[in-house]
Steps between C-alpha positions, in 0.01 A plus 500: 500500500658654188879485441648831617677639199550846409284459159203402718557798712564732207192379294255521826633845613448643108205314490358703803638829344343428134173473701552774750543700146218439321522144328216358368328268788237218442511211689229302274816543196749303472748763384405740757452321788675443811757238340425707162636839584830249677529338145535835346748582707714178451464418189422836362200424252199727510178400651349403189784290403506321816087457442564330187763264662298427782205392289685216366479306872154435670409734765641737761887583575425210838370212297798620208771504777388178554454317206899674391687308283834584472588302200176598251624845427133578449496896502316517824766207686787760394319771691461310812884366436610861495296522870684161598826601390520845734407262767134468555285128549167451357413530893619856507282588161229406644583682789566821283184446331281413824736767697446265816836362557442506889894572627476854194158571688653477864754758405300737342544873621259532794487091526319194348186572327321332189564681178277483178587378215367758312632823640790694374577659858501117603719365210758790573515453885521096415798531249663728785520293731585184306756731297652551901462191680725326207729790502556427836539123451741589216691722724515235799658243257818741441778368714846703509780300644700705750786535535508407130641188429724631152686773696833423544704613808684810513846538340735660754694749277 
């Protein structure tokens, strides 16, 4: 599963606003997609710039996650580098793009069921749910020493 880091959370909670407010949703485009309407987020290009960018690779944002080369620099390797670097896998874009990551689905509100693909409702509840199961990974990772270890005893006056 993804990296929990507070970008990722960020950019899948806005992600799920922009869409609860009206962005532009079409899961056949490659700007506006599932992983479209994310890259607008992150990287903060338009649809139609991230359309252009995207038609410089060969197919859909799964075979593109794929096929990533970090080292090309090709416009549509930056995108998905900007995806890699808030902590996703090409595993978890094709899970974003699919919306079938199984452990997202089993903690759904009201429980596991298949999503598709192609629904905003189902792209919001999706990005949700991922946004709060890492949140809650992030959170579990915090460790506060106690008593704290850089307090020094108290100075009898």
């Amino acid at each position: 599963m993804a990296k929990p880091t507070i970008e990722l959370i960020e950019a899948l909670r806005q992600t799920a606003n922009n869409l609860k407010n009206g962005a532009h949703y079409a899961w056949g485009n490659h700007g506006a997609c599932n992983c479209g309407n994310l890259v607008q987020t992150v990287a903060h290009l338009t649809k139609e710039e991230i359309l252009t960018y995207a038609h410089a690779g060969i197919g859909e944002w799964t075979e593109l996650a794929v096929d990533f080369c970090p080292i090309s620099n090709a416009p549509i390797d930056l995108l998905l580098k900007k995806l890699q670097e808030i902590g996703l896998t090409p595993t978890d874009i094709h899970h974003l793009e699919y919306l079938d990551d199984r452990h997202v689905l089993t903690h759904l509100p009201g429980g596991f069921r298949w999503l598709k693909r192609n629904q905003r409702e189902d792209v919001i509840a999706y990005f949700e749910t991922f946004a709060a199961l890492l949140e809650e990974s992030f959170l579990a990772q915090i460790r506060i020493p106690y008593p704290p270890e850089d307090i020094l005893e108290p100075v009898e006056a």
